[in-house]
C-alpha positions as CSV (number, residue, x, y, z in Angstrom):
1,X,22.0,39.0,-21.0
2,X,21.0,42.4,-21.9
3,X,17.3,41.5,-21.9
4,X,17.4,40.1,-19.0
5,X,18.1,43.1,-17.0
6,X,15.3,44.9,-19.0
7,X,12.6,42.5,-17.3
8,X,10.9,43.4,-14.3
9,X,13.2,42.8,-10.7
10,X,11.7,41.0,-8.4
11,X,13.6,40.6,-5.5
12,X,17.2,41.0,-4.4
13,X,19.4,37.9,-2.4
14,X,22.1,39.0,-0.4
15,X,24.8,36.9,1.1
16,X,25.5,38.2,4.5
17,X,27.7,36.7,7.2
18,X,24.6,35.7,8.9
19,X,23.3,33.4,5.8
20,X,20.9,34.5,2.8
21,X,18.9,37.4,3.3
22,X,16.5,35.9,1.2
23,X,13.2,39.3,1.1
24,X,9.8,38.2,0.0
25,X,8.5,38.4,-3.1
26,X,6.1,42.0,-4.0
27,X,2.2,40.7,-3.9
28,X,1.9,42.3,-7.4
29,X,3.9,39.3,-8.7
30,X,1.1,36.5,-7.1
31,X,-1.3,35.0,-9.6
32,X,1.1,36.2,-12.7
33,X,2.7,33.6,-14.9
34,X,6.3,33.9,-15.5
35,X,9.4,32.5,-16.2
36,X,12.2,34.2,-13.8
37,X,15.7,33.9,-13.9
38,X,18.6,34.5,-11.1
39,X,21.4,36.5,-12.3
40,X,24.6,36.7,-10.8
41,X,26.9,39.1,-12.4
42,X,30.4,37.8,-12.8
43,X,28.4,35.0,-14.2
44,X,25.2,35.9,-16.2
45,X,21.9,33.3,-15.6
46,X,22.6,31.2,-13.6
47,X,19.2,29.6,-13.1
48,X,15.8,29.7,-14.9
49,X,12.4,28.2,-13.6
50,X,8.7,28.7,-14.0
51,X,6.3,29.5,-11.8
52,X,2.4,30.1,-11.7
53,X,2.6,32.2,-8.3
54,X,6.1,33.7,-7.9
55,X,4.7,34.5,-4.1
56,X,4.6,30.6,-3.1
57,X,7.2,29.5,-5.1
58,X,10.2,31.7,-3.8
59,X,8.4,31.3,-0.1
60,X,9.2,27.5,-0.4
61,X,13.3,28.5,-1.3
62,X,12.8,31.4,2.0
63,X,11.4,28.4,3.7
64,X,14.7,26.5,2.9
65,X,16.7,29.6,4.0
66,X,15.1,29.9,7.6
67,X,16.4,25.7,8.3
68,X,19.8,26.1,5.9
69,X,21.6,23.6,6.4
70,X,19.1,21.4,7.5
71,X,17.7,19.8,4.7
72,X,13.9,20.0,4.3
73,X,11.9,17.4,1.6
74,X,11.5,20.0,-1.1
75,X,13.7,20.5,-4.1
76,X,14.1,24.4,-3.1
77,X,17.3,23.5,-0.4
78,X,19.1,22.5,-3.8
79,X,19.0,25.9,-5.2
80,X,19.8,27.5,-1.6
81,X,22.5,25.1,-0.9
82,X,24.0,26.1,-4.4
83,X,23.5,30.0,-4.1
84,X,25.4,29.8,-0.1
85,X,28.2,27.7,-2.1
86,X,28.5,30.5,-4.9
87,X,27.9,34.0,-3.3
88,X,30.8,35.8,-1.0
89,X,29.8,37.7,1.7
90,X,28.5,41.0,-0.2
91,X,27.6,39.7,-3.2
92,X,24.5,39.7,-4.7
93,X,22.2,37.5,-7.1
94,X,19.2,39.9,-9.1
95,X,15.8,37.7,-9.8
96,X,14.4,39.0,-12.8
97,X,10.9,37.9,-14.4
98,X,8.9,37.7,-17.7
99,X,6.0,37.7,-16.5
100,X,2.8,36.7,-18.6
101,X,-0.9,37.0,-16.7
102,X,-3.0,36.4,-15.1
103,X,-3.4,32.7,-14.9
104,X,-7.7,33.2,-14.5
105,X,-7.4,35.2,-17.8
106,X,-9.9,34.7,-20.9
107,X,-11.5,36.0,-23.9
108,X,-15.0,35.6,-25.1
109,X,-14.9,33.8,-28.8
110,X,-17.8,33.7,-30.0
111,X,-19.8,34.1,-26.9
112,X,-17.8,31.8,-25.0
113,X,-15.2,32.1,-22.5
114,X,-11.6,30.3,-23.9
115,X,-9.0,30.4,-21.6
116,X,-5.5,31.7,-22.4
117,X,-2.6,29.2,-21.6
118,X,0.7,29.7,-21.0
119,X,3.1,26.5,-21.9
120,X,5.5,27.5,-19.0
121,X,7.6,24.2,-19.1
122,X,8.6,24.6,-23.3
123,X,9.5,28.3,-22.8
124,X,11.2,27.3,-19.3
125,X,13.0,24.4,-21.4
126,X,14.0,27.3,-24.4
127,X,15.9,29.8,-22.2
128,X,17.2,26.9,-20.6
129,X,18.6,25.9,-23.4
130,X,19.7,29.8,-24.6
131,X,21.8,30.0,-21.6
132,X,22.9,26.5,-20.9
133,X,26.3,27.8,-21.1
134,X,26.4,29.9,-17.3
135,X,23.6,27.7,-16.0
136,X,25.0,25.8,-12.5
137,X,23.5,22.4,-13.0
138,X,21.3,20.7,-12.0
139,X,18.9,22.9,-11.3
140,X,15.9,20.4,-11.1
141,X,13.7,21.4,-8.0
């Protein structure tokens, strides 16, 4: 878990008594590739995902927040609904990210342009499977 808390913090999620205080996601974090996990401390990683724009993606589990407990048609009210059933008033879950980059980045190979890609999914799928042991399943938003 120790490398975990070396990545880059994103954001913080706060239970209050008024719901999730649920901030938005720094801009710098936008068009970046990364694989992010939520970590809860008496716990450790308690959910990893993927994302190609960190922005959108934890605007759609805000999104979720603002209607809580109405249920929207997204996958994101699965991963709110289990972080309100968790967290105590207080408490506290840290999202962490490896981020990779840009996802318009290239390199010129012999004077063409060759795109870099980034199978998100396999390495989501690996540190799933590192720390299947303190993930809450299912996690499949």
């Amino acid at each position: 878990m120790e490398e975990i808390v070396k990545l880059p913090h994103v954001i913080t999620i706060t239970k209050t008594l008024n719901g999730l205080d649920w901030p938005k996601v720094p801009k710098k974090f936008k068009d970046l590739l990364c694989v992010y996990y939520c970590f809860y401390k008496p716990i450790g990683i308690i959910k990893v995902g993927q994302s190609v724009n960190m922005c959108e993606r934890f605007g759609g589990y805000e999104s979720a927040v603002n209607i809580y407990p109405k249920i929207p048609n997204n996958g994101s009210w699965r991963t709110v609904h289990k972080i309100y059933d968790l967290l105590k008033v207080g408490e506290t879950i840290e999202i962490y990210a490896r981020t990779f980059f840009n996802k318009k980045k290239y390199e010129i190979h012999e004077g063409k342009r060759v795109y870099l890609i980034v199978d998100l999914k396999r390495i989501e799928k690996i540190e799933k499977n590192k720390y299947k042991k303190t993930l809450l399943l299912p996690w499949e938003d």
